[in-house]
VEXDREN-2710 file (C-alpha; in Angstrom, 1 decimal):
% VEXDREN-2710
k/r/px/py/pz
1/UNK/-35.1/-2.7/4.9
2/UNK/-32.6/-1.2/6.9
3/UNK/-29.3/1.1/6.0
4/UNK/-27.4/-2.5/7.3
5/UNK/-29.9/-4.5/5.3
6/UNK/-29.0/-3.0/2.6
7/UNK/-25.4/-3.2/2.5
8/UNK/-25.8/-6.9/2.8
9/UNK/-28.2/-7.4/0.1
10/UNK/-26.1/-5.5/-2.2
11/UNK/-23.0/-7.7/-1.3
12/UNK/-24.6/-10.5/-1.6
13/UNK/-24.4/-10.3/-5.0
14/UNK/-20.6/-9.5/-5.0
15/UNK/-18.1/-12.7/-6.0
16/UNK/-15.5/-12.6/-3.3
17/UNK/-13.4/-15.0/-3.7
18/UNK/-12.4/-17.7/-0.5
19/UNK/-8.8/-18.4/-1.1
20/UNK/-7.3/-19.9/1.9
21/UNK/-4.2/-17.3/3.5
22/UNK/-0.8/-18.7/3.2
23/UNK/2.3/-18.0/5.3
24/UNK/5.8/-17.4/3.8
25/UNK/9.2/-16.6/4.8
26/UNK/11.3/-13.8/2.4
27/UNK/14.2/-15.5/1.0
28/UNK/17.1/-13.2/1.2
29/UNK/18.9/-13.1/-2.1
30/UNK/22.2/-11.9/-0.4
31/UNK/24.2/-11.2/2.8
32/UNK/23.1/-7.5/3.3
33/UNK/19.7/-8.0/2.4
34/UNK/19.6/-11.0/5.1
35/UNK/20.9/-8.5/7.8
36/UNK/18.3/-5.9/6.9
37/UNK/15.0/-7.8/6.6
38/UNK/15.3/-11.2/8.8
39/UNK/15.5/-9.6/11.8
40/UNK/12.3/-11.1/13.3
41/UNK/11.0/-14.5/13.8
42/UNK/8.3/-13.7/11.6
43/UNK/8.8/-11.7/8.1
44/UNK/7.1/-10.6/5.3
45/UNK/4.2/-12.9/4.5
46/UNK/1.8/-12.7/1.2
47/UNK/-2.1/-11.7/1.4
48/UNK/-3.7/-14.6/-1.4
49/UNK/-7.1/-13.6/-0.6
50/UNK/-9.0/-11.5/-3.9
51/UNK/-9.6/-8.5/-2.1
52/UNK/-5.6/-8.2/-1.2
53/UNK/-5.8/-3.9/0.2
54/UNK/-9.1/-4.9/2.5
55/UNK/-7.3/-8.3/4.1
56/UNK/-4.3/-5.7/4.9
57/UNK/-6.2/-3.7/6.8
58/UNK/-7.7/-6.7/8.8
59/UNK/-4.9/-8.6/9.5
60/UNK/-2.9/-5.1/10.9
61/UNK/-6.0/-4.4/13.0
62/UNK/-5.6/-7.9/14.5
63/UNK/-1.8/-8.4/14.3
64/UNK/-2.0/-12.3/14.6
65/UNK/-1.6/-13.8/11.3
66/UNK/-1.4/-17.7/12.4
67/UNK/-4.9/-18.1/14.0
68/UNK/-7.0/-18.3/11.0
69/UNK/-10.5/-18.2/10.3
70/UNK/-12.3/-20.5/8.2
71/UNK/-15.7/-18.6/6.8
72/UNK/-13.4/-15.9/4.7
73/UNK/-16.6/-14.8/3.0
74/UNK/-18.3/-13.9/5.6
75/UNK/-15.5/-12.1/7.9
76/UNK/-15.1/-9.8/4.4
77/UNK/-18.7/-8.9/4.3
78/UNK/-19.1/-8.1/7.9
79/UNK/-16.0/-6.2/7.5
80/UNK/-17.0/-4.1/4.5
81/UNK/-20.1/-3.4/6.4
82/UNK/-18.1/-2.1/9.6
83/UNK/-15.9/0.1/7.6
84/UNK/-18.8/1.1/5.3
85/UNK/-20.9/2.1/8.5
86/UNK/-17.8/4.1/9.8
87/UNK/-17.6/5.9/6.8
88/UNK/-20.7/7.2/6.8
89/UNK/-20.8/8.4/9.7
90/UNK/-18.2/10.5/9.8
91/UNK/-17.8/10.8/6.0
92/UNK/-16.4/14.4/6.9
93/UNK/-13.2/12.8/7.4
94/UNK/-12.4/12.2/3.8
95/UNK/-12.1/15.3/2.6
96/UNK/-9.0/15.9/5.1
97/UNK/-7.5/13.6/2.4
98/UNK/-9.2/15.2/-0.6
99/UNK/-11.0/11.7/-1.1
100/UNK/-14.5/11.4/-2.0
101/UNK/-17.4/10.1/0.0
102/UNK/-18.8/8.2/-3.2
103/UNK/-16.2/6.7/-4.5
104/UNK/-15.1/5.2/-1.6
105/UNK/-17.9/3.9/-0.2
106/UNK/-18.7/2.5/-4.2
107/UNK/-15.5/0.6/-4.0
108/UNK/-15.9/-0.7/-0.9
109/UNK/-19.1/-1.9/-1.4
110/UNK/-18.1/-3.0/-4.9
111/UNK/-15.3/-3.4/-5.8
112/UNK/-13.4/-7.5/-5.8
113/UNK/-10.5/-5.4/-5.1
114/UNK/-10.4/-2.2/-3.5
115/UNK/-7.6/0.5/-4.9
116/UNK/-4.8/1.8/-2.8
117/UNK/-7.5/5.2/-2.4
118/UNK/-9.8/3.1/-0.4
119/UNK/-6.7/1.5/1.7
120/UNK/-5.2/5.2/2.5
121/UNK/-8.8/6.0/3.9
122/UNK/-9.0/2.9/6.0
123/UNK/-5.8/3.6/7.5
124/UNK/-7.1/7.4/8.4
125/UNK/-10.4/5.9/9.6
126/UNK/-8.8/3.1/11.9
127/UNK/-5.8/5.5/12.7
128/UNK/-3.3/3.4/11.3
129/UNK/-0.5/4.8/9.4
130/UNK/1.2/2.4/6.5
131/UNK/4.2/2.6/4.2
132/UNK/3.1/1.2/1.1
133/UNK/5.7/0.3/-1.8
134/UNK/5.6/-0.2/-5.5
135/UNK/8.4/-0.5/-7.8
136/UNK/11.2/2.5/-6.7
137/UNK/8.2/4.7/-5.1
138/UNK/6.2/4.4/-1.5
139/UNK/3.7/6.4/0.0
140/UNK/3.0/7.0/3.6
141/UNK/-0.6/6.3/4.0
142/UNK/-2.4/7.6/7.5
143/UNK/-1.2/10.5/9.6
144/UNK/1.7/9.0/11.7
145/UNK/4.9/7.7/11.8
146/UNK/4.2/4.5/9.8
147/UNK/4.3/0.8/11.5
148/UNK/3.4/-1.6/8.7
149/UNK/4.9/-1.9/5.4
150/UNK/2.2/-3.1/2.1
151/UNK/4.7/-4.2/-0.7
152/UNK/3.1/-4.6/-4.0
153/UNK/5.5/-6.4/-6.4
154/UNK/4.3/-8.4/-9.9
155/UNK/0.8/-8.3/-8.6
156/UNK/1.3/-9.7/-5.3
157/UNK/0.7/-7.9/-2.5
158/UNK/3.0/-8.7/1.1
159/UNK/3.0/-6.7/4.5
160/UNK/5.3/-6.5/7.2
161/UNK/3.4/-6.1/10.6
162/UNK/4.6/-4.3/13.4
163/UNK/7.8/-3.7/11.3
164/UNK/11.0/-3.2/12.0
165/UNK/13.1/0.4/12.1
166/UNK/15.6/-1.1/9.9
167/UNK/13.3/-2.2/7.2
168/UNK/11.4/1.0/7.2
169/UNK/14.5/3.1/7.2
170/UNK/15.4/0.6/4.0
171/UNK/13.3/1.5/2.1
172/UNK/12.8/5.4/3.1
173/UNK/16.7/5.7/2.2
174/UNK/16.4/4.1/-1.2
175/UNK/12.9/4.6/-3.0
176/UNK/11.6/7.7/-3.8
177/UNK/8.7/9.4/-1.4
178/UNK/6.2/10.1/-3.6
179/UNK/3.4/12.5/-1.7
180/UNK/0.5/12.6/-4.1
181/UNK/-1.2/8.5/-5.1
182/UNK/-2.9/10.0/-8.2
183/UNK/0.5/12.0/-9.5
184/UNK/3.2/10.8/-8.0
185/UNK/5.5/12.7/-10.1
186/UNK/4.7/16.7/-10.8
187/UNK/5.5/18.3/-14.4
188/UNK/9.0/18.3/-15.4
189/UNK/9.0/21.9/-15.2
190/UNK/8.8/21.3/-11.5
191/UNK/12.1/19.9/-10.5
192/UNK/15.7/21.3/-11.2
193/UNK/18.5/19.6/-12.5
194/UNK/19.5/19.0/-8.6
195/UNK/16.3/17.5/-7.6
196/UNK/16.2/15.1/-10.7
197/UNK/20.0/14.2/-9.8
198/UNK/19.4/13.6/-5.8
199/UNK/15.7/11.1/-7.4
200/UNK/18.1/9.4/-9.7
201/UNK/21.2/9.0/-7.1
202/UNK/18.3/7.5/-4.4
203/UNK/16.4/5.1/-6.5
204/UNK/19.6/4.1/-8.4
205/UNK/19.5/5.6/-11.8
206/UNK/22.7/6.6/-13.4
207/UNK/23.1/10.3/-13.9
208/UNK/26.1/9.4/-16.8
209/UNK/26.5/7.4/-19.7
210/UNK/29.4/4.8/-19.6
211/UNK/31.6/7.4/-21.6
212/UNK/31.0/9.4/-18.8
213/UNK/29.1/12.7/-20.3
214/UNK/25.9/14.0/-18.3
215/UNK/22.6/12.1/-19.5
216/UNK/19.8/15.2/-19.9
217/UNK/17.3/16.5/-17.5
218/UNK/14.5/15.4/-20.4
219/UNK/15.9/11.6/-20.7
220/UNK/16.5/11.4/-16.4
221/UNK/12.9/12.0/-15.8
222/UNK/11.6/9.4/-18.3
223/UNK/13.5/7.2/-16.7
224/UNK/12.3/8.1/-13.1
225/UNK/8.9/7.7/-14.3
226/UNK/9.9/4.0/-16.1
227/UNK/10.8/2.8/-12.6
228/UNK/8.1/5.2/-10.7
END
């Protein structure tokens, strides 16, 4: 039996669920937000399959969500096994983004639902580069200017392709940039009085009580970390 042999007899075994994809429109909830994000025919639209992160990353590689195929299961296997193969060879790669070989490849091969690790080493692989939100935070995941926005918000997961300046400046002026998936936030220790100030004035977190006195470094950052 064969490396590729293998792979498939291993995710043979693996549920993976054959949802059907649907096709929404945002519904803007006021007058700015309808100038900001309908600015193209087609907007945001939700991922429904199981494996949400691994559908991202197929439908920006093809950038035509309205032509569908029907045989979901078997498009996710062959496209496990592509990324899989490309891993290893040229598992290298990972460790420009201090990820490892194994725990990729195990979640991949795996995994129902691969984590956002597994997403930001597709995106390097397949030279891609994503903005990926969740709740007042976003990440920048590949090595470019990003193109795509992945929102993940009460566990669904949408995606912007091809999206506009306007919506990626949007969000870049108003969440908070974390740099590091597994800690977004450093130690308190880290930040001054200034830098908690400038997190709280960007993601919208008053920096006074209604009576007006100074709330304290130690009760900011909780709070940055309740909406991190």
């Amino acid at each position: 039996m064969n490396h590729t042999q293998k792979i498939l007899s291993e995710l043979d075994n693996i549920f993976i669920s054959n949802n059907k994809y649907n096709l929404f429109h945002v519904v803007p909830k006021n007058t700015v937000k309808e100038k900001l994000f309908n600015t193209q025919k087609i907007d945001m639209f939700y991922i429904n399959h199981q494996n949400k992160l691994l559908w991202c990353i197929y439908y920006i590689l093809k950038l035509d969500t309205e032509n569908f195929e029907t045989n979901h299961f078997k498009i996710e296997q062959d496209f496990k096994i592509k990324n899989i193969e490309m891993i290893n060879k040229n598992p290298d790669l990972l460790k420009t983004i201090k990820l490892k070989h194994h725990d990729i490849v195990h979640d991949l091969m795996h995994s129902k639902s691969i984590d956002i690790l597994s997403l930001q080493a597709l995106c390097v692989y397949h030279d891609i580069t994503c903005m990926y939100v969740e709740n007042k935070k976003y990440f920048i995941l590949g090595n470019n200017e990003p193109k795509h926005i992945i929102i993940n918000h009460d566990r669904k997961i949408g995606i912007y392709l091809d999206a506009n300046p306007i919506k990626i400046n949007y969000y870049q002026n108003n969440y908070y940039h974390a740099k590091n998936i597994k800690k977004p936030m450093k130690s308190i220790s880290s930040y001054s009085i200034n830098d908690i100030h400038d997190i709280c004035i960007k993601i919208n977190i008053p920096i006074r009580t209604n009576e007006g006195k100074n709330i304290n470094k130690k009760n900011l950052y909780e709070e940055i970390l309740r909406n991190l």
